[in-house]
Structure formats: C-alpha cells, structure tokens
C-alpha positions as CSV (number, residue, x, y, z in Angstrom):
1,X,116.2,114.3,128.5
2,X,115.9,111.1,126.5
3,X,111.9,110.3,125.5
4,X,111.9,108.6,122.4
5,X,111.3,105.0,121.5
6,X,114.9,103.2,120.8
7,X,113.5,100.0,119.5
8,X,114.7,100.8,115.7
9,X,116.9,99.6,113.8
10,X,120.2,101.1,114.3
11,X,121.3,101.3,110.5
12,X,117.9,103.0,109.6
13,X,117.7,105.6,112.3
14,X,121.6,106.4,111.3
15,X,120.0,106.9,107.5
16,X,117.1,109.0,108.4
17,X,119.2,111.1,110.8
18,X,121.4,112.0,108.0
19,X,119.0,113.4,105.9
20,X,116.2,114.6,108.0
21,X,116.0,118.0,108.6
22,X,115.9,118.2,112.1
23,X,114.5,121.7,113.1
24,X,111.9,121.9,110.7
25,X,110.9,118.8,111.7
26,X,111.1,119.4,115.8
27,X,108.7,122.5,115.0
28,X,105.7,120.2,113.7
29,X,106.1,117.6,116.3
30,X,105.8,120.8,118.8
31,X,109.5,119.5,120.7
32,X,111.0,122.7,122.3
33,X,113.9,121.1,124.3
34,X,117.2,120.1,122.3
35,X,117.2,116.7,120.8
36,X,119.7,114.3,119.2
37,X,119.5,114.2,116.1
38,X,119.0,110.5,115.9
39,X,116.7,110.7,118.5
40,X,114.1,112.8,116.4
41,X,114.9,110.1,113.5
42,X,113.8,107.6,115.7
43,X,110.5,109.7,116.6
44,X,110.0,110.3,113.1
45,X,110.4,106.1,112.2
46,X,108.2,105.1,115.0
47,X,105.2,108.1,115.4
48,X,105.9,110.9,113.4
49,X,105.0,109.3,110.0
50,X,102.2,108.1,111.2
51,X,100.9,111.7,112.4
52,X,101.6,112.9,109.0
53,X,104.6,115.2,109.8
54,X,107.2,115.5,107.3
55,X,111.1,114.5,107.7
56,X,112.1,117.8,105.5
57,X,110.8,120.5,103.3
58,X,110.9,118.8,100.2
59,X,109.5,115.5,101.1
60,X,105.7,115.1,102.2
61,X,104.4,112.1,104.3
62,X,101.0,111.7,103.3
63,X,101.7,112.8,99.5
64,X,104.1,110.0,98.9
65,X,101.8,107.3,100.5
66,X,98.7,108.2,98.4
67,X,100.8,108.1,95.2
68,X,102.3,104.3,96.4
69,X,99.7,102.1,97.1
70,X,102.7,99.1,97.9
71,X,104.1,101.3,100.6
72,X,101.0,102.7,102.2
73,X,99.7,98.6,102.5
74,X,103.1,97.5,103.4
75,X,102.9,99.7,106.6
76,X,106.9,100.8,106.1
77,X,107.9,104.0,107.0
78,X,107.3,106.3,103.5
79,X,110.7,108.0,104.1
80,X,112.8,105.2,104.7
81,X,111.5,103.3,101.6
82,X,112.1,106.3,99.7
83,X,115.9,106.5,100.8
84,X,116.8,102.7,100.5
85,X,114.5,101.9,97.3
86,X,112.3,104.6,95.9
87,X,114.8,107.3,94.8
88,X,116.2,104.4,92.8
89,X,112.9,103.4,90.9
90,X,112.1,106.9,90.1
91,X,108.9,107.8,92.2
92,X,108.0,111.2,92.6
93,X,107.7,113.4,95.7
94,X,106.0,116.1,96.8
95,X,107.4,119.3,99.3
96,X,106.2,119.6,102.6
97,X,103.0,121.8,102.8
98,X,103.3,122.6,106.9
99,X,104.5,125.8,106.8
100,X,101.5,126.6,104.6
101,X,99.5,124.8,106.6
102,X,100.8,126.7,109.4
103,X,100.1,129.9,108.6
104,X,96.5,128.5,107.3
105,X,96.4,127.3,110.8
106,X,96.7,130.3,112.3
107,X,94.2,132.6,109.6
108,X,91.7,130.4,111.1
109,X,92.3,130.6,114.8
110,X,93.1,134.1,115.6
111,X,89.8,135.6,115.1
112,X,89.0,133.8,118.7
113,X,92.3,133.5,120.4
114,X,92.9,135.4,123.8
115,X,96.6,136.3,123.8
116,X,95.9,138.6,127.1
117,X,94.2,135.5,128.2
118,X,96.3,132.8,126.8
119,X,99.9,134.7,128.0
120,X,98.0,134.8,131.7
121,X,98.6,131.2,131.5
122,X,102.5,131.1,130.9
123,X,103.3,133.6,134.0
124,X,105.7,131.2,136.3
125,X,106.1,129.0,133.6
126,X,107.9,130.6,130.5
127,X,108.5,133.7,128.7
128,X,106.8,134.0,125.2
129,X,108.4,137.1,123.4
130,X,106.7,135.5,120.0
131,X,103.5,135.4,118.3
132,X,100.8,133.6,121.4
133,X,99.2,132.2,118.4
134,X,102.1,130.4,116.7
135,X,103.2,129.4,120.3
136,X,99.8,127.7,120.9
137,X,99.9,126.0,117.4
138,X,103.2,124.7,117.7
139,X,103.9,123.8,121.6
140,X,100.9,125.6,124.1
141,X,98.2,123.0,122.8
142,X,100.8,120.1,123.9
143,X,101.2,121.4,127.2
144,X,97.4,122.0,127.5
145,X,97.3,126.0,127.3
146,X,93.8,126.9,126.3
147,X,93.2,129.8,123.7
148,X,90.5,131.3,125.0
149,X,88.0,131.0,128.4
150,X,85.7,129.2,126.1
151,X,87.9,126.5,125.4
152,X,89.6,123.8,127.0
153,X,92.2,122.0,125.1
154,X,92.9,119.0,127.8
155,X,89.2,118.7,127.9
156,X,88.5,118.5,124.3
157,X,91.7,115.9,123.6
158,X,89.9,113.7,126.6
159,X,86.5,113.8,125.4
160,X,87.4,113.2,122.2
161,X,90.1,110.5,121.6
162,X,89.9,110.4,117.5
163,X,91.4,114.3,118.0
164,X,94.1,113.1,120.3
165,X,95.1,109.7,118.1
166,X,95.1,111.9,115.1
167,X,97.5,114.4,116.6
168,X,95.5,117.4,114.9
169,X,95.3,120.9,116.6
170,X,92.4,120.4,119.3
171,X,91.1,123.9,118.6
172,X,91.5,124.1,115.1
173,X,89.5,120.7,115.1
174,X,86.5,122.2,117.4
175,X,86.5,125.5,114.7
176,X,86.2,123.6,111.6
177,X,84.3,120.1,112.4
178,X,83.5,119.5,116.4
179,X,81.7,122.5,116.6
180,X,79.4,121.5,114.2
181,X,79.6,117.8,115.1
182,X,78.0,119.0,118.8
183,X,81.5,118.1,120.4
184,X,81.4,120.4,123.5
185,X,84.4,122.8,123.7
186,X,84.8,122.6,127.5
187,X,82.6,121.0,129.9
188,X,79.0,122.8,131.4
189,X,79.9,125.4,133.9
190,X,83.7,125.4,132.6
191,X,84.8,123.0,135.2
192,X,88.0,120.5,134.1
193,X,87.0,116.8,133.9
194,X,88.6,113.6,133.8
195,X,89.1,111.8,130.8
196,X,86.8,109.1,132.2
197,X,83.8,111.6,133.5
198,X,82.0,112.1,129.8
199,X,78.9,113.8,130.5
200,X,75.5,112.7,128.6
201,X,76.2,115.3,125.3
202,X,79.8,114.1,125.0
203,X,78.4,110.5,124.7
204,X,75.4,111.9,122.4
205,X,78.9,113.3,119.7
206,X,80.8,109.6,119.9
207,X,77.8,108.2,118.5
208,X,77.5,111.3,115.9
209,X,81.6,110.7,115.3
210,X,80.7,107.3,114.5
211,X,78.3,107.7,112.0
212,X,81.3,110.4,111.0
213,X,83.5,107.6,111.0
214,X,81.6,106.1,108.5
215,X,81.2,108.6,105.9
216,X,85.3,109.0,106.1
217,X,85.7,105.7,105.5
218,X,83.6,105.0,102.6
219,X,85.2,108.6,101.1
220,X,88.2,107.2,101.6
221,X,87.3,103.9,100.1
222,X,85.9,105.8,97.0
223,X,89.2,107.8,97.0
224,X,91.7,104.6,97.0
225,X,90.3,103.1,94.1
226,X,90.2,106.2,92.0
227,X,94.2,106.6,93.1
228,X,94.5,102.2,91.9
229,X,92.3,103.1,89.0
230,X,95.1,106.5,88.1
231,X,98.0,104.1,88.6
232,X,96.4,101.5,86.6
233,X,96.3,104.0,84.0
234,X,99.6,105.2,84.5
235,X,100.9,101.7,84.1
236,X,99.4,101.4,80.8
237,X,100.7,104.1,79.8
238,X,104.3,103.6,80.6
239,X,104.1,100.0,79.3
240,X,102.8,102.0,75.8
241,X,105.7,104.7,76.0
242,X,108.3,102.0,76.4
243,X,106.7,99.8,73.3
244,X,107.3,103.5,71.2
245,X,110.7,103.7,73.1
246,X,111.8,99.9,71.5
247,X,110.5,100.3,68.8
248,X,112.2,103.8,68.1
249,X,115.5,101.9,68.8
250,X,114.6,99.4,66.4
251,X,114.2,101.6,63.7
252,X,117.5,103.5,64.4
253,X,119.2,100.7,64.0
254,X,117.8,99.5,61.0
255,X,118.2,102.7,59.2
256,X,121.9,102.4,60.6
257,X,122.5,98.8,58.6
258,X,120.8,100.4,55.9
259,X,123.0,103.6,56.1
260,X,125.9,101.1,55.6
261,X,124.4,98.9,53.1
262,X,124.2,102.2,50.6
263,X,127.7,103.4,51.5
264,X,128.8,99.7,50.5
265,X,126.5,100.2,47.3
266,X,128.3,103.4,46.5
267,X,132.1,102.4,47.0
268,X,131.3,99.6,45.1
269,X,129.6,101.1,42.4
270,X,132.1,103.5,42.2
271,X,134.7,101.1,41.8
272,X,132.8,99.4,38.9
273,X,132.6,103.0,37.3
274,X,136.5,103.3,37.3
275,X,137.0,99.4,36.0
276,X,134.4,100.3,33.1
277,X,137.0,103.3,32.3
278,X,139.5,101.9,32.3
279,X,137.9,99.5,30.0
280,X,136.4,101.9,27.7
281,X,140.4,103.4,27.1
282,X,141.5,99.5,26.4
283,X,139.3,99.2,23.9
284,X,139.6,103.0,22.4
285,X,143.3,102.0,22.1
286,X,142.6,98.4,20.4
287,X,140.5,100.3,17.9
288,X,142.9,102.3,16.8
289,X,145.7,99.7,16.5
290,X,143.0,97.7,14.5
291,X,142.2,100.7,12.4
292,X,146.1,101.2,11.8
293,X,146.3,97.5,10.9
294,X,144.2,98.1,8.2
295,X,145.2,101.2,6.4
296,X,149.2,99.3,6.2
C-alpha cells in the first residue's frame, strides 16, 4: 500500500533513498507495513524532517538545523543539503539520539501503563509477542490504543492539536507538561468525543497553551541569537586561525629562500676559499724563484 506524497523531486528522493537507513527510520515514524525504500525517502523529504525524526543513526534532524542558521531559514530539507552541499563545506553532525530517547520514553511511561489493559485492546486485531510499552511508543499511540483506562490517546490528540502537529507521544506529553498545563487526559465520565465537541476545561487549557505558546517562543527567540551570537564567534575565529595559517605559510617560505640564499653563500664562499689557495701556493712558489734569483 502506497501512502506517501510523490510530489518530490525524482533525483533527490533517489539520493536520500540511497543513504537513508530505512528501518531505523520506519521505527520512529511508527510504519509497521513494508515500504519502498524510496517511498520512506519521500516521507522523510516531505514530513519526517519536519517532525524531527532522523534519516539514520549518525545524522540528527534537529542538531544539524540549530548548528545552520542558513538551512533552518532556508526551509530545505537538513539531510538533503547535507548530501548535495554540506559534507563538502565541512559542517559537522551529530548521531541520532532516538533510541535514547526511546528507552527515556519508556522510563517515564511504564510506571502507569496497563499492559493487561492495553493488550485487551489488540484481541481481533494483532498479536503483540513484544514489550506493550515499546509497541504503544512506537505504533499503538498511531492507531489510537490507549495505555491505561485513564487515558485516551485519540481524545487527547483531538483536544489538543499542538500535540498532534508536533507528532510527539500523546501520553508522554500529558505526563510531563498537559498534566500540569490542566489538559484533560480523557473527557468527564470517560466518554470518546469528537474532535469538534471541546468541553468548557479543554477550552480553559487552549488559552493556558497560548500563553505557553508564548513563553516558547520568546525562549526560543532568546535561544537563536545566542546560537547567531556562537557562530558569530566561531566565524571570528576561523577568519583568525586562517590569518595564523597564511601567515605560517609565509614564513616557511621565506625561511625556504633564505635556506637557499645561505647554501648559495656557502658554495660560493667555498669556492673563494679554494681560489685564495691556490693563490697562496702561486705566490709561495714566486717567492722562492725570487729568493733563488737573488742568491745566483
């Protein structure tokens, strides 16, 4: 089953494809079924960047568009640019941190997950011989298995559609912020709404996630220019190390014309030792004629 976007460019989804690593890959974007391999590139180019999943284990997403402020502004995909222009300039990458992540993940979410109650809702629909937990992480949440009679993921992702854009883990989200934010885990009574029947409390959190919003945003202001104010820095300080760098090669090369200048000095001088010599024996020899001279 084909259920990807194909509106890329056929030469770049041929270039990721050949270098992505496919599985690992697959297990963040929570895909069970069997893909084509250009058809995860072409997932990958169009929405998976954007979530923040990596295209292999040595190359991380979000790492590489915080340390390139042209690329994150230029809205191209970070692993594309890396392939066609950044390995040749030299910028540095960072591995993929998912599978830490992952197992993070999981530290946080098993002290309330149900497996009894969580594997009660795959009977008729698959077989889980894994870890429940893992399974929710990487493929239940998608399919809207909840992890627990207090929670319901479809709920929470419809109530709350800054989780579902950001493609985060709906339950880890309501353990670490909505909980505290007063985002409800399920609604009153435990009855399933509609993504359009937002009760009176869920409307009371949007206005709380707002003002949420905001603080992000000016954090993340703050935290962009102290990454422009680092590279600024790091420019100077490459334009510095290649001034030492010339002028390092200037002075090898002068001490290299001065290395020959002395061996010319030294032939040359030794040359005019051996004429003075020879000189020296000339005139030992005309003194002694002229001393001969005189005794006849």
């Amino acid at each position: 089953m084909v259920f990807f976007d194909h509106g890329c460019r056929g030469e770049d989804v041929v270039l990721l494809a050949s270098s992505m690593d496919c599985e690992y890959y697959i297990r963040q974007a929570g895909i069970e079924q069997k893909c084509d391999v250009e058809d995860v590139a072409r997932h990958y180019l169009k929405k998976g960047w954007k979530r923040g999943l990596d295209p292999s284990r040595w190359f991380s997403t979000t790492h590489y568009l915080e340390l390139n402020k042209d690329v994150r502004e230029s809205g191209v995909n970070p692993y594309l640019h890396y392939l066609k222009h950044g390995r040749k300039e030299g910028r540095h990458v960072f591995p993929s941190s998912w599978g830490d992540n992952l197992e993070s993940i999981r530290e946080i979410i098993r002290h309330s997950f149900d497996e009894e109650y969580y594997l009660s809702q795959c009977v008729g629909k698959e077989e889980i011989n894994g870890d429940p937990i893992l399974h929710y992480i990487l493929y239940g949440w998608h399919k809207g298995y909840d992890p627990e009679p207090g929670f319901s993921t479809s709920y929470y992702l419809d109530s709350n559609p800054d989780v579902k854009e950001s493609g985060v883990n709906p339950y880890l989200h309501y353990l670490e912020f909505g909980g505290e934010e007063g985002r409800l885990p399920r609604r009153r009574g435990g009855e399933e709404v509609k993504s359009t029947d937002l009760s009176s409390e869920s409307e009371k959190s949007v206005e709380g996630l707002q003002h949420e919003n905001s603080v992000l945003k000016e954090n993340a202001s703050r935290l962009r220019d102290l990454l422009d104010e680092w590279q600024k820095k790091y420019g100077e300080m490459k334009e510095e190390r290649d001034e030492i760098y010339s002028r390092f090669v200037e002075t090898e090369r002068v001490a290299g014309e001065l290395g020959s200048r002395i061996d010319f000095l030294e032939n040359d001088l030794t040359a005019k030792d051996v004429a003075i010599g020879k000189m020296r024996e000339e005139i030992d020899k005309l003194t002694k004629e002229l001393e001969s001279y005189r005794e006849e």
